[in-house]
Structure formats: C-alpha cells, structure tokens
VOLOSE-442993 format. One record per residue (C-alpha): residue number from 1; x, y, z. Coordinates in nm, 3 decimals, always signed. Example, Ala and Ser with C-alpha at 12.3 -4.5 7.8 and 13.67 -1.06 7.14 Angstrom:
<atoms>
[1,[+1.230,-0.450,+0.780]]
[2,[+1.367,-0.106,+0.714]]
</atoms>
This chain:
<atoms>
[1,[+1.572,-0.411,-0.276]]
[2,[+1.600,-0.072,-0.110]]
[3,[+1.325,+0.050,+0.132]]
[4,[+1.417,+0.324,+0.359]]
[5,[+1.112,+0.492,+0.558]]
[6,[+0.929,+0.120,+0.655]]
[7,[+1.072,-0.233,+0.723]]
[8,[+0.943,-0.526,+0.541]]
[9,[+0.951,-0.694,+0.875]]
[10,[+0.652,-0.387,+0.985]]
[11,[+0.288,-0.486,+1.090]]
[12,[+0.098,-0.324,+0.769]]
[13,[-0.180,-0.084,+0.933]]
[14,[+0.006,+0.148,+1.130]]
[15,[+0.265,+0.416,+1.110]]
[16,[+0.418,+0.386,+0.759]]
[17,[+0.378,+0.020,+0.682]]
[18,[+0.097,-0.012,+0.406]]
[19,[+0.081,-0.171,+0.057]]
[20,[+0.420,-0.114,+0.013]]
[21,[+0.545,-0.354,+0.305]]
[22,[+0.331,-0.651,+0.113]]
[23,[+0.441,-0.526,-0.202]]
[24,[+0.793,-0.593,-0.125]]
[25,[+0.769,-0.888,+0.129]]
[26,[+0.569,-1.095,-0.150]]
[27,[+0.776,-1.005,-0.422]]
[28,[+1.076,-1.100,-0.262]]
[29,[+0.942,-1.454,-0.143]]
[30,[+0.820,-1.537,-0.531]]
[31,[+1.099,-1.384,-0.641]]
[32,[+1.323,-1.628,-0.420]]
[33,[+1.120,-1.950,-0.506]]
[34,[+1.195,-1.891,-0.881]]
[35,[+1.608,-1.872,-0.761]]
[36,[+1.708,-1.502,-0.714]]
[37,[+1.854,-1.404,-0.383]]
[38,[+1.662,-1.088,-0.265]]
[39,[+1.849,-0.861,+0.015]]
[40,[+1.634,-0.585,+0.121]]
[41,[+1.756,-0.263,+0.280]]
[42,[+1.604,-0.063,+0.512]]
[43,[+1.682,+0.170,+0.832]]
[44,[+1.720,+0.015,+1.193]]
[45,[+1.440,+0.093,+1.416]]
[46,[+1.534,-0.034,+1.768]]
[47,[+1.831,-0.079,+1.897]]
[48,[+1.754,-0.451,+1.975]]
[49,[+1.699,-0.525,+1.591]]
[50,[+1.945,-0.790,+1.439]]
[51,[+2.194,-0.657,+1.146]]
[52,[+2.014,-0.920,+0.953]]
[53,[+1.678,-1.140,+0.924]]
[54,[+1.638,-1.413,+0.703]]
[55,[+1.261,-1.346,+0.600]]
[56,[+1.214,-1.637,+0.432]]
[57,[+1.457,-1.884,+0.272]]
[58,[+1.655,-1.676,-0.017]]
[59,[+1.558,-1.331,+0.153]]
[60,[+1.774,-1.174,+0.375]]
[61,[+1.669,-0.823,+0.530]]
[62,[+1.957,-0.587,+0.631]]
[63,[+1.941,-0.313,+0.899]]
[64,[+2.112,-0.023,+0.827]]
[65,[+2.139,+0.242,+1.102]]
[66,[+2.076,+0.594,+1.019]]
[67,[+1.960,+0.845,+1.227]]
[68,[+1.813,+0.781,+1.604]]
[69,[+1.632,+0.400,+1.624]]
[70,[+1.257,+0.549,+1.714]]
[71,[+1.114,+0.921,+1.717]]
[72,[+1.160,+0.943,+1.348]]
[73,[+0.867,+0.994,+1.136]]
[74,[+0.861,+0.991,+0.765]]
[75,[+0.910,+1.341,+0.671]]
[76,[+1.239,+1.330,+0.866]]
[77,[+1.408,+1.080,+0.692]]
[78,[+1.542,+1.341,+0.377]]
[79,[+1.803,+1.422,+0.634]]
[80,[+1.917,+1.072,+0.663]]
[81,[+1.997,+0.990,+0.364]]
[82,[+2.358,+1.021,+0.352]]
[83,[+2.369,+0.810,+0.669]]
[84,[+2.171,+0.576,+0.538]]
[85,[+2.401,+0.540,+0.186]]
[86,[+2.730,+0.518,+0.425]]
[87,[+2.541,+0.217,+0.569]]
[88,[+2.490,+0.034,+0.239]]
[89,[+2.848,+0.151,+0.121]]
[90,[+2.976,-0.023,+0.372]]
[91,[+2.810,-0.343,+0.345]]
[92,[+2.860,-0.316,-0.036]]
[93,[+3.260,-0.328,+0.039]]
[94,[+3.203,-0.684,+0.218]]
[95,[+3.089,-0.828,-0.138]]
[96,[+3.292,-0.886,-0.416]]
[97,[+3.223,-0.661,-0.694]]
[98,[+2.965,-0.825,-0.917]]
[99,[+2.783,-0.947,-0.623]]
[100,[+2.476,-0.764,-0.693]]
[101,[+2.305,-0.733,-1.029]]
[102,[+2.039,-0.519,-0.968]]
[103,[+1.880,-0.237,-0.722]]
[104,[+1.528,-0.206,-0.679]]
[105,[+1.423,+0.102,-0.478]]
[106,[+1.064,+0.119,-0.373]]
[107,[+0.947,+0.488,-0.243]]
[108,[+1.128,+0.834,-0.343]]
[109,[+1.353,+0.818,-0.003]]
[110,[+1.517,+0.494,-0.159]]
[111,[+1.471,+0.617,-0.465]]
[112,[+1.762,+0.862,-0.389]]
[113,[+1.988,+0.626,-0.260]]
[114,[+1.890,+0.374,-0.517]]
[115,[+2.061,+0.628,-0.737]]
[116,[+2.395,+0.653,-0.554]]
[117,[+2.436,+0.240,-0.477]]
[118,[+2.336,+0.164,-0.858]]
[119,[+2.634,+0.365,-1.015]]
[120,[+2.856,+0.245,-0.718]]
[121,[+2.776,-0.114,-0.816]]
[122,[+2.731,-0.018,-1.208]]
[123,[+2.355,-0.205,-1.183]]
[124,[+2.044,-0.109,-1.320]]
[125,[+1.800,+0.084,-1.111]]
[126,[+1.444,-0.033,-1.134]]
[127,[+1.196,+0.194,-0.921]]
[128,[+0.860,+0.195,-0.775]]
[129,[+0.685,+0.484,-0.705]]
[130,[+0.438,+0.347,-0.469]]
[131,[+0.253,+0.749,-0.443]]
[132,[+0.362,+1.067,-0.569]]
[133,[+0.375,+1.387,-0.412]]
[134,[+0.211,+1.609,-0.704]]
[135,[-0.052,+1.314,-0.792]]
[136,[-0.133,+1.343,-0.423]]
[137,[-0.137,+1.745,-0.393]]
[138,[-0.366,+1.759,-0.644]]
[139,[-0.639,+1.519,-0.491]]
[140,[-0.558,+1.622,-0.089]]
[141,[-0.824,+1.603,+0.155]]
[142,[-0.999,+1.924,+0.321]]
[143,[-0.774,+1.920,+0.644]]
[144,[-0.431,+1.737,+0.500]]
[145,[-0.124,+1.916,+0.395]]
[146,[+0.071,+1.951,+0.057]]
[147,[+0.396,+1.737,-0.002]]
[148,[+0.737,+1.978,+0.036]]
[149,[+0.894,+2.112,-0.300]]
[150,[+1.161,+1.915,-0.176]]
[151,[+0.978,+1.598,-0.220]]
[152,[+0.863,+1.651,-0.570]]
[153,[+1.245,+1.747,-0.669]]
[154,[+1.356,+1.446,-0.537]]
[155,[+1.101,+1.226,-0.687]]
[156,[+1.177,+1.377,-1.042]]
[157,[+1.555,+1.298,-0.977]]
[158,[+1.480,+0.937,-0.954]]
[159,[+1.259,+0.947,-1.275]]
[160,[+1.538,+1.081,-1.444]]
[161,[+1.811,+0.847,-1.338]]
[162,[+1.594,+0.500,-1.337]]
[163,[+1.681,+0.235,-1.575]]
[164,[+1.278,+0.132,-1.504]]
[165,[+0.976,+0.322,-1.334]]
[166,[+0.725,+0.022,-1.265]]
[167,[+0.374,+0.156,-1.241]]
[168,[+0.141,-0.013,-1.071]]
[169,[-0.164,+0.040,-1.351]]
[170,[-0.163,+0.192,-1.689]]
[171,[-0.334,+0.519,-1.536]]
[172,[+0.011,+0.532,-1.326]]
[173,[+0.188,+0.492,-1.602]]
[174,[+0.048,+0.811,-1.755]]
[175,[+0.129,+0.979,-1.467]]
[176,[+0.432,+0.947,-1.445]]
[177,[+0.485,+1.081,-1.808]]
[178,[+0.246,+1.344,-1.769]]
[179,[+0.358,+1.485,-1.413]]
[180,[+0.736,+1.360,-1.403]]
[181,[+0.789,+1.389,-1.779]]
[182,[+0.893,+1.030,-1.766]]
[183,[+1.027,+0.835,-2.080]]
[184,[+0.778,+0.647,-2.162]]
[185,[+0.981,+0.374,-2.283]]
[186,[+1.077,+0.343,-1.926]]
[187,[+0.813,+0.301,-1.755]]
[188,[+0.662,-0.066,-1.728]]
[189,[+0.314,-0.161,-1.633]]
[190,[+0.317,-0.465,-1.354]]
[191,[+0.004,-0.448,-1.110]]
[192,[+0.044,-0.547,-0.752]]
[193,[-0.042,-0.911,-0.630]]
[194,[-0.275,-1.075,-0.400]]
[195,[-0.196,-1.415,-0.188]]
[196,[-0.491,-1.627,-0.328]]
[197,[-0.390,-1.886,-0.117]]
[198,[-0.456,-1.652,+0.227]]
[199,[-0.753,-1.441,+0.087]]
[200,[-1.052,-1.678,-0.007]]
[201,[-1.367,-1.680,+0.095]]
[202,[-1.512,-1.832,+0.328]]
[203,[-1.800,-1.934,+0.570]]
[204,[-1.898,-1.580,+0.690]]
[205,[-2.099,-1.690,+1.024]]
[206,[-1.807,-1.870,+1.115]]
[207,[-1.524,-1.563,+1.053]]
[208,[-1.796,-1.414,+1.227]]
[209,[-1.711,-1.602,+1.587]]
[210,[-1.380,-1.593,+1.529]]
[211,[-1.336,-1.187,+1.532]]
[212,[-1.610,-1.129,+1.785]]
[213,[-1.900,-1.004,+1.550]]
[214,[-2.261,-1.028,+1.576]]
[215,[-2.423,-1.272,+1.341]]
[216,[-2.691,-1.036,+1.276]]
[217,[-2.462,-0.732,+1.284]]
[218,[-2.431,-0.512,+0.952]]
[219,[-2.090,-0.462,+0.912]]
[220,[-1.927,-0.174,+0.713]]
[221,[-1.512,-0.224,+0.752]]
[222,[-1.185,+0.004,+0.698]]
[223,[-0.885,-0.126,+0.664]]
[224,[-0.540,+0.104,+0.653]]
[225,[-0.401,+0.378,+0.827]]
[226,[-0.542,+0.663,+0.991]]
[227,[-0.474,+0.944,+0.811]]
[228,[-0.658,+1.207,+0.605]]
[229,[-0.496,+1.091,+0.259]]
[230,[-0.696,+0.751,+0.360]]
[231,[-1.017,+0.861,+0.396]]
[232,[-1.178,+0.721,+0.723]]
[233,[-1.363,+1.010,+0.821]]
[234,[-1.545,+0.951,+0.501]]
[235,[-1.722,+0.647,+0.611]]
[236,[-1.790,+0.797,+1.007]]
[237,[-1.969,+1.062,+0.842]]
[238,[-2.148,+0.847,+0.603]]
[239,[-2.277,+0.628,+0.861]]
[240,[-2.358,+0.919,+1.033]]
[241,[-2.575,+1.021,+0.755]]
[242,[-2.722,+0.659,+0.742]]
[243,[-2.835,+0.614,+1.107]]
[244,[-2.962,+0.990,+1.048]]
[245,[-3.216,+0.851,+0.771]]
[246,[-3.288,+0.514,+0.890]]
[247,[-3.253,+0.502,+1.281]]
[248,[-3.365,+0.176,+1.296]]
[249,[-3.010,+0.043,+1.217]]
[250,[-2.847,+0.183,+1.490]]
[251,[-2.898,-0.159,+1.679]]
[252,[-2.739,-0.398,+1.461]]
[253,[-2.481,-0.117,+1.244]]
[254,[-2.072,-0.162,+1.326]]
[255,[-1.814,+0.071,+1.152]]
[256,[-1.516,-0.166,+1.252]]
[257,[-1.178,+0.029,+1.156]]
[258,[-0.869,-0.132,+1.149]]
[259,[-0.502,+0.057,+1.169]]
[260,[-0.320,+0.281,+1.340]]
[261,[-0.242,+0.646,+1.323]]
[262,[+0.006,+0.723,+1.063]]
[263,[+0.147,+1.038,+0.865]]
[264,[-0.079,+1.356,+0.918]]
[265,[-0.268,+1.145,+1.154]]
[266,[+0.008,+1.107,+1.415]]
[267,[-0.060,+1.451,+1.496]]
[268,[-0.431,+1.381,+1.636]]
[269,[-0.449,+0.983,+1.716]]
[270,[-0.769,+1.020,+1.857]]
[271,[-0.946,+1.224,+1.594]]
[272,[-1.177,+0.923,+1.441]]
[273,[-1.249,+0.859,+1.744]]
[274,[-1.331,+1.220,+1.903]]
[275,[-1.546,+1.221,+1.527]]
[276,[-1.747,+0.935,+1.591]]
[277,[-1.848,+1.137,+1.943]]
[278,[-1.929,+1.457,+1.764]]
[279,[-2.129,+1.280,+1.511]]
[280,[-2.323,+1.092,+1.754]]
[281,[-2.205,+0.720,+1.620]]
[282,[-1.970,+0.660,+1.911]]
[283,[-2.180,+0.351,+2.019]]
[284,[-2.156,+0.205,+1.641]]
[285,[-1.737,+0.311,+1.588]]
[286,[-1.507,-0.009,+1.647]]
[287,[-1.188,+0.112,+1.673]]
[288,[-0.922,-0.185,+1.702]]
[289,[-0.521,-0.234,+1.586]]
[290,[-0.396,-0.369,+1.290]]
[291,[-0.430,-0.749,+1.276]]
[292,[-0.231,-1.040,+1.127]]
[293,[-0.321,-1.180,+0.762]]
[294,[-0.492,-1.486,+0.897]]
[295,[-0.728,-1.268,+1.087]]
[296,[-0.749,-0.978,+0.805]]
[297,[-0.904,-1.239,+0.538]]
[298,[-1.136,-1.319,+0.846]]
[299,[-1.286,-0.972,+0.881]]
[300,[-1.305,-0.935,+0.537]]
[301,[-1.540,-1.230,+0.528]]
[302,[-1.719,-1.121,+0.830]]
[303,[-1.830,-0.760,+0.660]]
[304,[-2.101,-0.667,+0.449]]
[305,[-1.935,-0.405,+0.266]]
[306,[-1.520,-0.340,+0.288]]
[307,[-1.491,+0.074,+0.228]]
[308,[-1.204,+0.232,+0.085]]
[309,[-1.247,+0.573,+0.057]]
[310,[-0.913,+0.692,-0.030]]
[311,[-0.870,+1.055,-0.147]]
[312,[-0.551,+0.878,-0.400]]
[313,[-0.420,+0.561,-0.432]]
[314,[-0.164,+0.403,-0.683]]
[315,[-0.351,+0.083,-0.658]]
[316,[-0.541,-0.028,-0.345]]
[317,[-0.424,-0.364,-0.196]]
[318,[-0.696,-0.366,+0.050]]
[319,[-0.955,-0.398,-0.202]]
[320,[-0.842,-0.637,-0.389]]
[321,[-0.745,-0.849,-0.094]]
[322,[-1.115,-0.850,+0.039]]
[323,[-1.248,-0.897,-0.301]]
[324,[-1.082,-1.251,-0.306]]
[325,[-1.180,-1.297,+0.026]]
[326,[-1.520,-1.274,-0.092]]
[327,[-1.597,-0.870,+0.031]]
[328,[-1.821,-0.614,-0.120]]
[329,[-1.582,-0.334,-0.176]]
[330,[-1.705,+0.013,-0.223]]
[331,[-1.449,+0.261,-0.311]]
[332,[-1.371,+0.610,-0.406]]
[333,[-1.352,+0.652,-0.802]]
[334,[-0.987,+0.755,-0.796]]
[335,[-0.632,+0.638,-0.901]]
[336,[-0.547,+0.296,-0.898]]
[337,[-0.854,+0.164,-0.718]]
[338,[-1.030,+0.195,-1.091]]
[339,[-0.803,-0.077,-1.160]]
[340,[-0.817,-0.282,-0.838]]
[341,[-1.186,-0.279,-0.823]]
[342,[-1.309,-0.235,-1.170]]
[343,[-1.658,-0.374,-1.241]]
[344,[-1.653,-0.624,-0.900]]
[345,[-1.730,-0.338,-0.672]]
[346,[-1.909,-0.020,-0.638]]
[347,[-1.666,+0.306,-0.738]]
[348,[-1.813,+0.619,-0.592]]
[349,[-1.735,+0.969,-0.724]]
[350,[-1.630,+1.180,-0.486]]
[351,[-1.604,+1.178,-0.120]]
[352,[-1.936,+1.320,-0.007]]
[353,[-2.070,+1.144,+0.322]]
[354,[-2.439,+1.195,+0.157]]
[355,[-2.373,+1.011,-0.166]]
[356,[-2.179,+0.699,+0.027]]
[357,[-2.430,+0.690,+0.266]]
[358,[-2.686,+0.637,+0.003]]
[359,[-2.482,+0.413,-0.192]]
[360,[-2.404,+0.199,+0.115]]
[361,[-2.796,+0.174,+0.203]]
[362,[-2.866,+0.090,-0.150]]
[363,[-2.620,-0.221,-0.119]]
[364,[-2.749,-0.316,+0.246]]
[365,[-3.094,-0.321,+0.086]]
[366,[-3.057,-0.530,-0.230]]
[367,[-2.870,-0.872,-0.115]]
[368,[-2.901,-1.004,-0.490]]
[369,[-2.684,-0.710,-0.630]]
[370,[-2.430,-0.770,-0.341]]
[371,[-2.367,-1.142,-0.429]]
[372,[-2.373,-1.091,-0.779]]
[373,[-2.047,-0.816,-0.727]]
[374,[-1.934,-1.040,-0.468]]
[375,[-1.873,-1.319,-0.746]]
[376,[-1.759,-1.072,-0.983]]
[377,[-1.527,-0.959,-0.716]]
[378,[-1.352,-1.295,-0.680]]
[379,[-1.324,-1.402,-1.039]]
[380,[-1.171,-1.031,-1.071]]
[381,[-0.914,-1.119,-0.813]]
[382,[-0.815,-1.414,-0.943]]
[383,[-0.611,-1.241,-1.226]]
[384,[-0.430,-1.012,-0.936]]
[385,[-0.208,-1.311,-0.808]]
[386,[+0.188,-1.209,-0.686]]
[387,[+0.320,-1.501,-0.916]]
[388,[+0.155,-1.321,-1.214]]
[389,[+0.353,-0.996,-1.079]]
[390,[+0.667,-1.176,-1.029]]
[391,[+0.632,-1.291,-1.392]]
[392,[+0.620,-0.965,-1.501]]
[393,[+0.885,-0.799,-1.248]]
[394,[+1.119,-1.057,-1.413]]
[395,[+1.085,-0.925,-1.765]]
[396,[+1.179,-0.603,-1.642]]
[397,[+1.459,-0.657,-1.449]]
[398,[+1.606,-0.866,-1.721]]
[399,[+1.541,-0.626,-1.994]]
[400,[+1.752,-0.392,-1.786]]
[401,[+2.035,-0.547,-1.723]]
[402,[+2.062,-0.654,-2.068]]
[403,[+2.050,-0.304,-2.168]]
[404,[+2.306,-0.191,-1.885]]
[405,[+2.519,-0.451,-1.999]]
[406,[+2.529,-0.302,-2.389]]
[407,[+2.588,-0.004,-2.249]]
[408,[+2.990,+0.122,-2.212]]
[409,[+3.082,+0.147,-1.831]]
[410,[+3.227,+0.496,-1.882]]
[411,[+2.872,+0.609,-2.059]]
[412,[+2.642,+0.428,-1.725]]
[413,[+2.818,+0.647,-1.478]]
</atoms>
C-alpha cells in the first residue's frame, strides 16, 4: 500500500490524518489475518522515525524520506514526488523481483507514484480516491479555496493508468465516470468499514464520567478536522441560532469539537474558536484534541446528537462509527454520507445554520424519534463491518492480477 501525504501510524483528527488513516490501518490488519503481507509506504516525518514499524503482525510500515521531516503541508508534497519514488526504488531493489504482487495507492499523491512502482514491478495498480479535487470544487464552502489545475491533471492520470478505481459508494462510482471519464468496468464499489468490536453502544451516564460530561448536559459533538471543507462552523452557528430562540438551554447546551486544524484551517487555528466569541456561544464551545478510539466510541455515547456537516465527503467514517456506537447522527445531505447514514440518521439539505438549528431542536425535543433512529442507526452499521470490506477488496485485487497476468509483459508497460 502506498500513502504519501499521512502515515498510517497518524492520530486521525488533526493535520491530514482522517478516514483515510483508518481506511488503510484496518484494511491492512484484516487483510493480514486472512494471510497477505501488507507493506505500506509513506513519507518520513521526524527524523527520529524508524525505517520500519511492524503495525501489527503481517504489516510492516516503511518510511521513506522525501523532502524536509516537518514544515510540509499537503499541498507541498507534488514537489516530492520524485524523491519519494527514488525512496521506494530503492527499497524495491532489496526484493527479489516477484516479491510484490500488487500496489495499492490510496490518495492522488500516491496515486502518481503508484503509477511509476506498478510498471517497475509489472503489478496491478488498484486505487482509492479517498476525495476528488473537481467533486470538491464544485461543493466548496463560502471562505475555502479551489483545488490547483495541477491536482485535477494528476488525479485524471491515475484514472487512466489504474488497473482498479475502488469507490467508496455507488454515487462515487458515478463520479468518477462522470468527472474523470473513468471506465466503468474499472471502477469497483467496496464501502469503507467500521470496527464493531470498538464502536458499540453503551451505558451513556457512564461514558458520561469517563469524558468529563454533565449528566444532564445536552450534548451536540464534531468529530474531524478543522477545516472549512468539514463544516464546523456550521454547527457554531447553528447553536448560535438555537440558544438565540430558546435561551433557556444555554445552561445545560455543550458543542464539544474534537480535531485539530488541518488543510485551509492551518492558516487560522483559532478561527472556531474566535467564532464561538463573535457569536456569543464561547461559554457553550468545547474545544479539545483528537482522542484515542477507546475514548472516541465514549463520546459518541456520551452525545445527544453526533453532527457532520461536511460540505463533501466520499463516505463519512465518523458517522457511521457513532451510529454503531449508538449516536444520533445528523448530517449534511451530500456525497457519501447518503450512504453512510441513510435512513438511521437525519440528512439535512444544505448548510444553513437556521435549518440545522431547527432540525437539531426538533430532535432534542422528541426523545421517541431519537431512539427509534438510534436503533435504526445500529442495525444500519452492522452491515458496514471492515471484514465485509476486506471481502470485497479481495475480489478486486484478485480479479486484477488475473487480468495483469493474461496480459503480455511488453503490452502492461
């Protein structure tokens, strides 16, 4: 597995480690337990980091140095890229050839040297999008900023030269052929997972204690980074709007966000909070770090409602990892989350603080329609399980290397 711009080994929250991290971390464990060795690429970011971490037994993650070890954000990596294909070059010439059967890039950056390592090694590339620049620059939030030209070249490259684009949901899927002009005999449907075995529910009092909440508090919870493309703002304002019409909530209301400044947000880390000023909800605004997955399934059990008011998302971990913790998820009627959330949560058109305001008052009043979605939400969940993706993910990989292998060396390069 190739992932340049964030490390498996990253705390998912903050600076580029998301969905993707979890995406590839739990893949590569089920993968492992059903026998296939997973080595995962991806650039050294401190100087202290080993050349290799076993991550679990049967997954091995390699450090690859490319560019300076910290100061590097996202958008700089383009230039890397050559530096970070030497890298893999040269660990490729410690193997014997036939080592590797198969490259799996995950993002456009590894995407591009997915390319170059897959004809060196004569493999299949399989490749996962993760988001795409012109799905994103068409749904951008009022203060973000379009993805380069450069980016949507490159991501088009790797659609062309993939063996197999896996899409995260059938919407994706369409995407890909209608944006990308995609074969769509490439492109393979396999939805993201969910650990059931870390995200149940659970007694809610007691999750409660254990992150420091009221027990009469109404909590309204954001999980992911801080940036515009997430969608934060959205619920400041909309609580905003709901302490506006009922005052009387003010004394037991907490917007708890969790996660760090990332992308576009790195520029203003304090803006949610300088927001939360402005709008007069200061007192209400919990701002705190990312936290562990032990702790995450707790404050998904401790909130009332779990908010995820992305302006785009190719599927939306977050909500289905607090609808099988037992979470009322209310989310923004886009992308993937129609999938992720379907009829076990609230989908909300639009990103208008009035309308989520409402719609968050409406759920805070009516405790019967919360636990019916709540029990909708965790039947729902149940069918988003990583071994069911791994199932999948195996299909695919073996469908292309069985087509690779039909396939005349001199034709594959």
């Amino acid at each position: 597995m190739i992932s340049v711009h964030t490390s498996p080994l990253a705390q998912p929250g903050t600076g580029d480690a998301g969905g993707l991290n979890v995406y590839v971390v739990e893949s590569a464990r089920q993968l492992s337990e059903r026998g296939v060795e997973v080595e995962i690429f991806t650039r050294r970011t401190a100087a202290d980091l080993p050349d290799t971490v076993e991550l679990s037994p049967g997954v091995l993650v390699r450090h690859v140095d490319a560019g300076p070890y910290e100061g590097l954000v996202k958008e700089d990596l383009p230039g890397q890229l050559c530096a970070f294909a030497a890298g893999m070059m040269r660990e490729i010439a410690r193997v014997p050839p036939g080592h590797y059967d198969l490259a799996h890039s995950h993002y456009w950056l590894s995407g591009q040297v997915g390319w170059l390592v897959a004809e060196r090694w004569q493999v299949p590339l399989v490749h996962t999008m993760h988001t795409m620049a012109r799905v994103k620059n068409r749904q951008l939030a009022a203060d973000d900023v379009p993805e380069p030209p450069g980016r949507e070249i490159g991501e088009a490259q790797v659609v062309d030269i993939a063996d197999r684009l896996i899409a995260n949901t059938d919407a994706e899927a369409d995407e890909l052929v209608e944006y990308y002009e995609a074969d769509p005999d490439q492109v393979v449907v396999v939805p993201p997972g969910v650990d059931l075995e870390r995200f149940v529910p659970g007694d809610r009092d007691e999750a409660r204690s254990r992150v420091d909440l009221p027990q009469d508090a109404l909590v309204l919870l954001f999980v992911g980074r801080i940036q515009p493309l997430k969608g934060p703002d959205v619920l400041v304002r909309a609580a905003a709007e709901l302490l506006r019409e009922r005052p009387e909530l003010r004394e037991r209301l907490v917007v708890a966000v969790l996660g760090g400044a990332s992308g576009r947000g790195l520029a203003a880390p304090d803006r949610l909070r300088d927001l939360g000023e402005e709008l007069g909800v200061g007192d209400v605004l919990h701002l705190a770090p990312p936290v562990g997955r032990a702790e995450l399934a707790d404050w998904y059990r401790a909130a009332d409602v779990v908010a995820v008011p992305s302006h785009t998302e190719s599927f939306g971990l977050v909500a289905v990892e607090a609808q099988a913790s037992g979470a009322l998820v209310v989310a923004a009627n886009v992308g993937g989350l129609r999938t992720a959330v379907g009829d076990g949560g609230v989908l909300v058109d639009g990103h208008d603080p009035t309308v989520w305001a409402k719609e968050l008052g409406r759920l805070l009043d009516d405790p019967q329609e919360a636990t019916r979605l709540r029990e909708r939400a965790r039947e729902r969940a149940q069918g988003f399980g990583w071994s069911a993706t791994v199932d999948k993910l195996l299909d695919v990989y073996a469908d292309a290397v069985s087509e690779r292998a039909q396939v005349p060396a001199e034709v594959a390069g």
